[in-house]
N, C-alpha and C positions, 0 to 999 in steps of 0.2 A: 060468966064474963071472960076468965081466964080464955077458955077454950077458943072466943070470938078474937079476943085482941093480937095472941098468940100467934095463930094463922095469918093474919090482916100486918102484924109489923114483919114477918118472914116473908112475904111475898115478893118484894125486891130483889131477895137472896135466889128465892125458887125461880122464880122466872130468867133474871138475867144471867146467872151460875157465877161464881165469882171462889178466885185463890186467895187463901192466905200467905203473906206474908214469908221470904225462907226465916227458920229458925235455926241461928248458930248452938251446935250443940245441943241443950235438952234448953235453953229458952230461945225467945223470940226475937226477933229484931226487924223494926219498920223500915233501916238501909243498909245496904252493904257498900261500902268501902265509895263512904259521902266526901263533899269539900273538896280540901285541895292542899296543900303541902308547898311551902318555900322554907329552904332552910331549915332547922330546927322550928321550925314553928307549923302546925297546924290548922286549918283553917275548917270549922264543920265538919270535921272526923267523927266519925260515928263512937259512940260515946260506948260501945263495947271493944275499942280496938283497944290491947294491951300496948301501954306507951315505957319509957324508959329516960331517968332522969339522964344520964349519959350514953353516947355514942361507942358502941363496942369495938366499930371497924369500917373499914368499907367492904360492902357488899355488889357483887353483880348474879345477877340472876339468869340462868339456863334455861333452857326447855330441849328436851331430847328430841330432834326433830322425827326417828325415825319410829317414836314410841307408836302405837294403834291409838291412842284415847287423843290423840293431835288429830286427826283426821276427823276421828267422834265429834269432837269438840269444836271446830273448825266449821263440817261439812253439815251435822245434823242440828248443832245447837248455836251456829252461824256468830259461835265467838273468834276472832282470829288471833287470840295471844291471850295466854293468863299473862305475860310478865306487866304489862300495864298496870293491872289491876296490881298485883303485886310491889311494883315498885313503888305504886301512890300509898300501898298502906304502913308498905315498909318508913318510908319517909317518915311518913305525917305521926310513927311510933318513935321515933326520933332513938332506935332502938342501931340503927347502921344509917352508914351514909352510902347511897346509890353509885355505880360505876356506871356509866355506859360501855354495854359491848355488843350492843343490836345493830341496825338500819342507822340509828345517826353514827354508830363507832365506824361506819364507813365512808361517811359524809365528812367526819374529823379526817379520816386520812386521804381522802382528796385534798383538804385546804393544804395538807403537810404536803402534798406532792405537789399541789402550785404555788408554795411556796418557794419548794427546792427548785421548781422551776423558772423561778425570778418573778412570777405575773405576779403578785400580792405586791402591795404596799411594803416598804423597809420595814414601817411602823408601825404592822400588824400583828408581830412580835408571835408568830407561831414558829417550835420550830421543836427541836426532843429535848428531853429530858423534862417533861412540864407536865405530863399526864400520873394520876395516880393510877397506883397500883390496886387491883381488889383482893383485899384479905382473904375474902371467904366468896362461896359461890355458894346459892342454893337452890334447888332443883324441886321443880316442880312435879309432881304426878296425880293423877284420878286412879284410885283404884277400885270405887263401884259408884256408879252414875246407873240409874234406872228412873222413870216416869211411868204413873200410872200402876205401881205396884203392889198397891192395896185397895181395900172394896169391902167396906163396914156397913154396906148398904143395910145386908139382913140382920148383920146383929144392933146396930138401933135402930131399926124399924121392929125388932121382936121387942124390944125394953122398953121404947118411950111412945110409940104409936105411929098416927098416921102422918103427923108434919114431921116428924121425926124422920121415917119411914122416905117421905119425899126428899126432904135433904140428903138422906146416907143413900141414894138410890145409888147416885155414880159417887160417892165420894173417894177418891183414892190420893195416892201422897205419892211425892218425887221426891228420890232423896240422893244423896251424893255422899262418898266419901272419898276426902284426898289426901295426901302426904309432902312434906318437906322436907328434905334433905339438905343437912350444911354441911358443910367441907372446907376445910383450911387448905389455903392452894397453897401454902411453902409447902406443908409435913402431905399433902393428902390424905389424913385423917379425918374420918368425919366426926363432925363435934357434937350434934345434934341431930334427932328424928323427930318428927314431929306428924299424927293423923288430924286431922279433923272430919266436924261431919256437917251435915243441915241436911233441913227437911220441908219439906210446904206441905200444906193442904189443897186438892180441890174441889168444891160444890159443884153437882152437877144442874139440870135444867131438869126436875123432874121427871125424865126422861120412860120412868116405870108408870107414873100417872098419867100425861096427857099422852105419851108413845109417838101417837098423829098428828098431836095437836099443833104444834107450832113448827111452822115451815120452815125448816133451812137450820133448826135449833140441836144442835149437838147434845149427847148425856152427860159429857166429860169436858169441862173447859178447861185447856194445859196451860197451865202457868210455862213461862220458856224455862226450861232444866238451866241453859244458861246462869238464873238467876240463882239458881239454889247451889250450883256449883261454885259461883262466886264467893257466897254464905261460906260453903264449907272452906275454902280457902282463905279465907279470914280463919275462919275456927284454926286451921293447923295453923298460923301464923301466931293467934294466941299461945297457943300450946307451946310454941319454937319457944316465943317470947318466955316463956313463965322458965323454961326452962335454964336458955342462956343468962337469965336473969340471976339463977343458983348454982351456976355451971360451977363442975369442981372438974378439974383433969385428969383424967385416967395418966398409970402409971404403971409400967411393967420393970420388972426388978430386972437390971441389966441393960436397961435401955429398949427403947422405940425401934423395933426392925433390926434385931440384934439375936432372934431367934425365938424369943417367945419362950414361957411357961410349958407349954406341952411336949416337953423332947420323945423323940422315937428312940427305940432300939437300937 
C-alpha cells in the first residue's frame, strides 16, 4: 500500500516542479522582509527579524554604485535597489531610525530651493537647520550569489529508489551570501561587520523519466535568486543586530589615529 500512495500523493510535486522556500541561515523562513513599519512600531514583520528594545542612532543606508554585483543584481535578477528592502527591515527592528539620502533626499532639496525662491507658502515652514543628521551609514554588498549550483539527482536516486530518483532528477539549490558594513560618520570608524547567507531548493519535472514527455516542461524550475538574496540580507542584518546589541568599543592606548600600537624602526 505504502509503495501505491507514496507515488500517487508526489505526483503534484513531480509534474508541476516547484521551490522551496529561501532559508535565512541554516533554517527556514515562509517571508522575507513582510509588513510594514511606522515609527517605532512594526506591523507583520517577519517573526525571524532581530528587533531592539531601544533606538541606537540614526542610520542612512549606501549602496556602492560602481560595485559589479549592482549590475548582477539589477540587470539578471531584475531587483533595482537592496536599500528598500533594507530600510523597511531596519525600521520595523526598531534597532536605528532611517535618514533619507536617496531619490526623495533630492526631492527635499528642491522644496528648500522653492522655498528660498519665495514660490512656497510663508507657512510651509521648510527652510535649514531642521534636517537630521545620520549617525552611521551601512553599506551593502553580495559577496557570492550563484543559482542552480547543486544536483543530488544521483545520490537519492541511488538510496531511496525510483520516486526518490524522479524528484532529485534536477534538484539543485540557489544560494547567496552578503555583507554589512557600519560606519560612524563623525570618527569614520567602522563599528560593525556583519555576513549572512540563505539558501532555496528546487524540484524538477521529472525531466530523466518522461525526457519527451511533456511539451514545453523544463528539468529545472528557478526560484528568482532575487528572493534568496533578499533572505540572506535579512540574515546579515540579524547578525549586525546581535552584534551592535553587545557592542563594546575598541580602544587604542594613546588615542584613536595618534599612531597606532605597531611602530616601525
Amino acid at each position: 500500500m505504502k509503495a501505491i500512495v507514496l507515488p500517487f500523493l508526489l505526483l503534484p510535486l513531480l509534474l508541476a516542479g516547484c521551490s522551496t522556500t529561501p532559508g535565512i541561515g541554516s533554517s527556514g523562513a515562509k517571508t522575507v522582509a513582510t509588513g510594514a513599519a511606522g515609527g517605532a512600531t512594526a506591523v507583520n514583520a517577519n517573526e525571524q527579524l532581530e528587533k531592539c528594545d531601544r533606538t541606537l542612532g540614526t542610520l542612512a543606508i549606501v549602496e556602492e554604485a560602481n560595485q559589479p554585483w549592482i549590475q548582477q543584481f539589477t540587470a539578471e535578477y531584475r531587483m533595482q535597489s537592496t536599500v528598500p528592502l533594507l530600510r523597511m527591515i531596519v525600521q520595523q527592528s526598531n534597532c536605528f531610525a532611517i535618514v533619507e539620502r536617496g531619490q526623495a533626499f533630492r526631492n527635499m532639496q528642491t522644496e528648500r530651493q522653492l522655498m528660498e525662491a519665495g514660490e512656497l507658502r510663508k507657512t510651509s515652514n521648510i527652510g535649514k537647520g531642521q534636517m537630521v543628521a545620520a549617525d552611521y551609514t551601512v553599506t551593502p554588498s553580495i559577496t557570492f550569489s550563484a543559482k542552480g549550483t547543486k544536483d543530488y539527482g544521483a545520490l537519492i536516486g541511488g538510496r531511496a529508489g525510483l520516486v526518490a530518483s524522479l524528484i532529485g532528477g534536477s534538484m539543485k539549490s540557489n544560494e547567496a551570501s552578503t555583507m554589512l558594513l557600519l560606519t560612524d560618520n563623525r570618527s569614520g570608524l567602522q563599528l560593525a561587520a556583519a555576513e549572512g547567507s540563505a539558501r532555496n531548493w528546487d524540484f524538477g519535472l521529472m525531466a530523466g523519466f518522461f525526457h519527451h514527455g511533456l511539451a514545453g516542461a523544463s528539468g529545472f524550475s528557478n526560484t528568482p535568486q532575487g528572493k534568496v538574496l533578499a533572505a540572506s540580507f535579512m540574515d546579515s542584518y540579524n547578525q549586525l543586530v546581535k552584534a551592535v546589541r553587545s557592542y563594546k568599543a575598541q580602544s587604542v592606548e594613546g588615542g584613536m589615529g595618534n599612531g597606532g600600537m605597531l611602530k616601525t624602526n
